[in-house]
N, C-alpha and C positions, 0 to 999 in steps of 0.2 A: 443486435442493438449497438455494439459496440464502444467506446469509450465518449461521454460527453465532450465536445468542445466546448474549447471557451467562447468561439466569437457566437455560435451557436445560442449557447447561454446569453451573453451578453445582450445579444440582437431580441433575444425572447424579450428581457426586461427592458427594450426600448433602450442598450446604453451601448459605447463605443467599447469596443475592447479595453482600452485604458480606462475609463469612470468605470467599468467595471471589474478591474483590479483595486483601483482604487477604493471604490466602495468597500469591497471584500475586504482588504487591508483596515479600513478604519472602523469597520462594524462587526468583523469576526477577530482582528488581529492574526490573518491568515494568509495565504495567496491559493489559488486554484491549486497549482502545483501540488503543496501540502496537502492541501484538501484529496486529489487525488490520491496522492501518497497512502493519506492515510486509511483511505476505502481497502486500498489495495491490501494495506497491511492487514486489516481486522479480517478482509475474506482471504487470504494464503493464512492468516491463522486456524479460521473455522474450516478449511478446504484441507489442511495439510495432517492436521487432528483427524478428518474422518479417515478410515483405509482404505474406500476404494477409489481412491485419486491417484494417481502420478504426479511427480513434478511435471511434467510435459502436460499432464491434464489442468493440474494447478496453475501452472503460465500459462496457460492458452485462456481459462475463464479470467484471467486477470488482464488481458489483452495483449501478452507478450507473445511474440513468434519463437523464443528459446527459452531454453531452461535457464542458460548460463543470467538471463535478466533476473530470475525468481534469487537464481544462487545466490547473484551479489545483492536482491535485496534484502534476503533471510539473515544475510552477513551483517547486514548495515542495522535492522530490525532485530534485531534477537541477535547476535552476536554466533551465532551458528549458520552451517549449512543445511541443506535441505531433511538431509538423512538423519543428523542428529536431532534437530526438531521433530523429526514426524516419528523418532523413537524415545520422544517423551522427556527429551533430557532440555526442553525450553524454559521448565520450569527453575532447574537447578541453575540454568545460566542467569535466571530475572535474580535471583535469590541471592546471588553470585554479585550480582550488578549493584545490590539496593543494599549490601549486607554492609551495617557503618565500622568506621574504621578503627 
């Protein structure tokens, strides 16, 4: 199936690529981008949690061709690498994250 486009999307709903950022911007306060972003994040959480995946299996249902893209976005998402999140310790980092000062 592979990753929606935008102008794809856009053309469905009858609109330009831009009215259809647009739109998105003033009716969700989002961009595509994010929106992708965030798909990605919720399945590399629910895919990395189960154990019979790989990072290389997890990037790849995420539409990456490497790992090194999962890596840096686990980094970015969760403040860890691949291996520490998928051994449980994502919890202690959110906890870590939220914990006031």
């Amino acid at each position: 199936l592979g990753e929606p486009r935008r102008e794809d999307l856009a053309r469905r709903l009858g609109l330009t690529d831009q009215a259809f950022d647009r739109r998105l911007r003033s009716e969700s306060n989002t961009s595509f981008e994010q929106l992708i972003d965030g798909v990605r994040r919720e399945l590399a959480e629910h895919y990395l949690r189960q154990p019979g995946y790989t990072p290389t299996q997890v990037a790849n249902l995420l539409g990456w061709d490497t790992t090194q893209q999962l890596t840096a976005a686990c980094k970015r998402w969760f403040g860890l690498n691949v291996a520490d999140f998928k051994n449980g310790d994502a919890g202690q980092a959110h906890q870590e994250k939220v914990r006031p000062p």
